[in-house]
KESESE-265315 format. One line per field, with one value per residue (C-alpha): x, y, z. Coordinates in steps of 0.1 Angstrom, whole numbers, padded with zeros to 4 digits. Each point is the difference from the previous one (the first is absolute). Example, Ala and Ser with C-alpha at 12.3 -4.5 7.8 and 13.67 -1.06 7.14 Angstrom:
REM residues 2
X [0123	0014]
Y [-0045	0034]
Z [0078	-0007]
END
This chain:
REM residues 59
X [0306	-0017	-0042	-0026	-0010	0008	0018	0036	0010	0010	-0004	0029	-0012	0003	-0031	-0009	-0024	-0006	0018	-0030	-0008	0032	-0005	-0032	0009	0038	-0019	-0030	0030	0014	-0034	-0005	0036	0001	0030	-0015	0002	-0020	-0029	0005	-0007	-0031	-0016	0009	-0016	-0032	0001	-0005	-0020	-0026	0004	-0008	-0035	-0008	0005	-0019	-0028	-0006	-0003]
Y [0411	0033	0000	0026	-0001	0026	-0028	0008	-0038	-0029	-0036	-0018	-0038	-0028	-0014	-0029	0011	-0023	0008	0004	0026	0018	0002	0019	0021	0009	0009	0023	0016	0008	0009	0025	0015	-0015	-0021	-0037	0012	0028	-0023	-0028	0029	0015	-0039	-0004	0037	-0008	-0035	0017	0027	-0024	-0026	0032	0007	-0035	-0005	0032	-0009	-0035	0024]
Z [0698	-0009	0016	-0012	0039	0023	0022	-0008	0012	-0020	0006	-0025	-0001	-0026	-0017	-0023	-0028	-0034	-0032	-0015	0025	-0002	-0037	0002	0024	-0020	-0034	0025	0015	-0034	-0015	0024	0003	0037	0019	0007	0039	-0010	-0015	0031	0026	-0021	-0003	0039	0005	-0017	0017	0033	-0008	-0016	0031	0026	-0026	0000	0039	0007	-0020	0022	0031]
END
């Protein structure tokens, strides 16, 4: 599984995610030229990066 993070290890694991969700994120994947892992990693990436805002702004 390829990361845009310097961190050159993987973590393989299964996950259940709605067909509905798969969907969207198949046809964003082939909008933007992108494999589906590619689009599940930039989600999880913005996730995070949003949670760390939102937890530093309740300091």
């Amino acid at each position: 599984m390829e990361s845009n993070n310097n961190n050159n290890t993987n973590y393989k694991t299964t996950l259940r995610i709605p067909t509905d969700a798969i969907k969207q994120l198949k046809h964003i994947a082939i909008d933007e030229n992108k494999t589906l892992t590619q689009v599940i990693q930039e989600a999880l990436d913005e996730y995070l990066a949003n949670k760390e805002e939102r937890e530093g702004e309740e300091l």
